[in-house]
TORDOMAR-948594 format. One line per field, with one value per residue (C-alpha): residue number from 1; residue in three letters; x, y, z. Coordinates in steps of 0.25 Angstrom, whole numbers, plus 5000, padded with zeros to 4 digits. Layout:
BEGIN
num c(NUM,...)
residu c(ALA,...)
X c(X,...)
Y c(Y,...)
Z c(Z,...)
// end
This chain:
BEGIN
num c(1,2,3,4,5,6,7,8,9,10,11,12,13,14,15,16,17,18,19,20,21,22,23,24,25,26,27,28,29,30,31,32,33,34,35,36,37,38,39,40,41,42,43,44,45,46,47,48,49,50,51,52,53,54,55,56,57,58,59,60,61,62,63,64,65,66,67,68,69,70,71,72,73,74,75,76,77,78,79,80,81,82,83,84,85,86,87,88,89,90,91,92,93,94,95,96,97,98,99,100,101,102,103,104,105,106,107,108,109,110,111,112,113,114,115,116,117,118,119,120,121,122,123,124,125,126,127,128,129,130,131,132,133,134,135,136,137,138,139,140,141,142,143,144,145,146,147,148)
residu c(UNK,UNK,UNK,UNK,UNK,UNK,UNK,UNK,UNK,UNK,UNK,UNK,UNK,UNK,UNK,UNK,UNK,UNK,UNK,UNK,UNK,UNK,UNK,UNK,UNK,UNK,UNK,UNK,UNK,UNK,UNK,UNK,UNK,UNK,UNK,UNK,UNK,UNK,UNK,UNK,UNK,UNK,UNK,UNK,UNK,UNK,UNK,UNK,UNK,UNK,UNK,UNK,UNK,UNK,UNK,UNK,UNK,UNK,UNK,UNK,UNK,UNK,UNK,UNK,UNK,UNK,UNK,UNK,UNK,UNK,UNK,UNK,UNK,UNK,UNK,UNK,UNK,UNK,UNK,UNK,UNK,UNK,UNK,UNK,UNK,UNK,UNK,UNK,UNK,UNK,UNK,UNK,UNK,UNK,UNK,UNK,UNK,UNK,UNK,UNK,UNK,UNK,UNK,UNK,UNK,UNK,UNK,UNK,UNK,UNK,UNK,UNK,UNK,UNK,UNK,UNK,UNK,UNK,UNK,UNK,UNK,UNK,UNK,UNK,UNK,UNK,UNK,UNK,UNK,UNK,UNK,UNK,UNK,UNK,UNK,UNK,UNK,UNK,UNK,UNK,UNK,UNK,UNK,UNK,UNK,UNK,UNK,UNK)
X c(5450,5438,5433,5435,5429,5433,5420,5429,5436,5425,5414,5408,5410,5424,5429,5421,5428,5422,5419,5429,5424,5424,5422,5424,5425,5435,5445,5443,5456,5470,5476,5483,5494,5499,5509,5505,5518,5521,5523,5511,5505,5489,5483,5468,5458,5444,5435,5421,5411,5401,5390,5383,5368,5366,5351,5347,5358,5364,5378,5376,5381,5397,5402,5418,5428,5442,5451,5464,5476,5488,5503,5508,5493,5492,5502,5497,5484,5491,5499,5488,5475,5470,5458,5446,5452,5440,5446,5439,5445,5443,5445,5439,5429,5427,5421,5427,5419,5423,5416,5422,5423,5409,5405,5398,5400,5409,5411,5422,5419,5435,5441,5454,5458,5465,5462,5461,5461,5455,5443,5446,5433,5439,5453,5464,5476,5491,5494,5507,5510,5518,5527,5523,5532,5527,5513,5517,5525,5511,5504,5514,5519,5509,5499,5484,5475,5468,5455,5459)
Y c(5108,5104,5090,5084,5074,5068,5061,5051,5046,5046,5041,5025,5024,5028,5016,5017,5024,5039,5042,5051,5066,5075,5089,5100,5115,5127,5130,5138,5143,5138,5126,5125,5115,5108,5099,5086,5083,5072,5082,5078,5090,5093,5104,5107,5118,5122,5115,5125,5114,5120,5111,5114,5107,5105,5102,5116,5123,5129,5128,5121,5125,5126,5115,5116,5105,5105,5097,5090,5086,5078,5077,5082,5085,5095,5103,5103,5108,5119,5121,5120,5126,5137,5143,5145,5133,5124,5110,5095,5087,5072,5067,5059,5069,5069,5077,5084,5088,5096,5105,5118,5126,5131,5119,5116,5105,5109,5099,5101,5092,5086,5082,5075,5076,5066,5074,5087,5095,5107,5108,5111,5117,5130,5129,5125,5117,5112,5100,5098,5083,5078,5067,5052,5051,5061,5057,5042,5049,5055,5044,5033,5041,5051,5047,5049,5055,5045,5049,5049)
Z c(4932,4924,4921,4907,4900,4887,4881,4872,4884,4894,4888,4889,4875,4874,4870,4858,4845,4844,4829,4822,4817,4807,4809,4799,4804,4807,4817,4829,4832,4826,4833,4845,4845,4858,4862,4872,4882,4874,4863,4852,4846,4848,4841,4845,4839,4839,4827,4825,4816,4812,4805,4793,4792,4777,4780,4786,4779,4793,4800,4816,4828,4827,4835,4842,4842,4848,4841,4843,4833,4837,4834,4822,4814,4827,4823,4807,4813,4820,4808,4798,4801,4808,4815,4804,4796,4792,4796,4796,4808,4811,4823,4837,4844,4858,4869,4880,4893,4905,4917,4915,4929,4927,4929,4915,4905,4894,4880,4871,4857,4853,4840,4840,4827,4817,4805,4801,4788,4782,4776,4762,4757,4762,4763,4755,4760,4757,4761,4767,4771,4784,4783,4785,4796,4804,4803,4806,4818,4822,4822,4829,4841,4847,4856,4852,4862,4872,4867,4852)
// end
């Protein structure tokens, strides 16, 4: 199996606080939704950013994220948004490394997200509300990520 390694857990400055980001770009594919063994929900998806440099007038190279939702927002991003929908995520970035079986370095760049919503320059939404319950629910009970 190969080796991984997770940058934000690994690295000297670990104990140091890693910036939150913003990313604005479109869905890859729809999102898969999984459930841990303890039963939280985790949806991931594929994040295409592609920049625009308003200097020179030109889009840069497209740049892929993987990014990760817990508990019940997992499950209102599978429910809610689709592959091609232009989303902004904020969240903690982090980098993972493995050797593939071929022996090469491979990097995947991670966001695990805290907030997500679409971009409303080109879509239109109707905001449907949870309950305050169930997002004090969310937040007291489930365990966050260690490297969250």
């Amino acid at each position: 199996m190969p080796a991984v390694k997770n940058d934000a857990q690994s690295s000297p400055q670990s104990s140091e606080r890693v910036p939150d980001v913003t990313r604005v770009g479109n869905l890859v594919a729809d999102p898969e939704l999984r459930f841990t063994p303890s039963g939280d929900a985790v949806a991931n998806f594929d994040l295409a950013v592609t920049p625009y440099n308003f200097d020179t007038k030109q889009t840069e190279e497209t740049v892929y994220y993987t990014v990760s939702v817990w508990r019940d927002m997992a499950e209102h991003v599978v429910e809610s948004l689709h592959k091609g929908d232009r989303v902004i995520v904020v969240g903690k970035p982090s980098l993972r490394q493995w050797e593939g079986r071929d022996g090469e370095m491979h990097t995947n760049k991670e966001i695990t997200a805290y907030n997500i919503g679409p971009d409303l320059r080109f879509a239109q939404v109707t905001v449907q509300k949870t309950t305050a319950s169930r997002v004090a629910k969310q937040e007291n009970t489930a365990p966050i990520p260690a490297d969250f």
